[in-house]
C-alpha positions in Angstrom: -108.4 -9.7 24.5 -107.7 -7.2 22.2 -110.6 -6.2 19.9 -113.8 -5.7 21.0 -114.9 -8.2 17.6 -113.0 -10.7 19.8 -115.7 -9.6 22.9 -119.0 -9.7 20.8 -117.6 -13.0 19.5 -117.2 -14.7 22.5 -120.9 -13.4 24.3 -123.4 -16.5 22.9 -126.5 -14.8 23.5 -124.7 -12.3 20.4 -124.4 -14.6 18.0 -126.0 -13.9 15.1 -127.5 -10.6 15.9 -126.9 -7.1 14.9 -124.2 -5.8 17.3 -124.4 -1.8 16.4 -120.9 -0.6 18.4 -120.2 3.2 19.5 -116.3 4.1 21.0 -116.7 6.5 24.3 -114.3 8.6 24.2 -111.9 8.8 27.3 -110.4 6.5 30.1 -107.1 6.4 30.8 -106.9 2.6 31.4 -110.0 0.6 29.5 -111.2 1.3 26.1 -114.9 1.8 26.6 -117.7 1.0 24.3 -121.0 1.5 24.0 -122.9 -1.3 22.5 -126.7 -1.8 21.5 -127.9 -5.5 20.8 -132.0 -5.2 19.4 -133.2 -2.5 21.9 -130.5 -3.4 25.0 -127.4 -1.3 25.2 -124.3 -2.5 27.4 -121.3 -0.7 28.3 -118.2 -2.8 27.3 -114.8 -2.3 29.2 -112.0 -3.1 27.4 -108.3 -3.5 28.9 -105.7 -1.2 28.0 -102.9 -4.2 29.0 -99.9 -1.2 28.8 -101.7 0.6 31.5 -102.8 -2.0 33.8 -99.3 -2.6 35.0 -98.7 1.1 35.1 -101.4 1.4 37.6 -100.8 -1.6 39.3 -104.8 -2.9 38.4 -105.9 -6.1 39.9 -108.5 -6.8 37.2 -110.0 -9.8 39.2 -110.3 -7.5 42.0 -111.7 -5.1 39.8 -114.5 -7.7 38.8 -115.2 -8.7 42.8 -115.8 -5.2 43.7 -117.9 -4.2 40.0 -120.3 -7.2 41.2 -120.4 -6.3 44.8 -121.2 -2.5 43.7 -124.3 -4.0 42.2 -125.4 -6.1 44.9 -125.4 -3.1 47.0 -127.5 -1.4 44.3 -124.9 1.2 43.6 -123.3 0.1 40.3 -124.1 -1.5 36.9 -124.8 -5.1 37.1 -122.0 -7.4 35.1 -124.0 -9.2 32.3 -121.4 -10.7 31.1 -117.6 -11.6 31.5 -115.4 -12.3 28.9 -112.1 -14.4 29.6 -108.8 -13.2 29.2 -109.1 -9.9 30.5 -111.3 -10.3 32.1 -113.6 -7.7 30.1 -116.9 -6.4 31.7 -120.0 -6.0 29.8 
């Protein structure tokens, strides 16, 4: 996954809608986004593939312990995830 137009794209409940997108500046191994869809915003993690090896990222793992975070009521919940990747939203 390499653009986040590939990410909005494949979110159905997008489709169609005004997707307004705002780059956060910063992080070292995702490209991170800020986007608002009608009055929700999401924060949308993108991949930086060159630096996942680099750190040695287990991005499934990374998924597990995202969802588990907000479970425990001490992280964002994952609305959606996008496949490859895989990208958090």
């Amino acid at each position: 996954m390499e653009a986040i137009d590939e990410v909005i794209a494949a979110v159905p409940a997008w489709r169609g809608r005004e997707v307004v997108v705002e780059p956060i500046a910063g992080g070292s191994t995702n490209r991170v986004y800020r986007l608002t869809v009608r009055e929700e915003r999401f924060c949308v993690r993108l991949p930086a593939t060159a630096d996942a090896g680099l750190f040695h990222l287990d991005r499934g793992r990374e998924r597990v312990n995202t969802e588990r975070a907000a479970a425990a009521g001490v992280g964002a919940p994952v609305r959606h995830v996008v496949e490859p990747g895989p990208v958090l939203v």
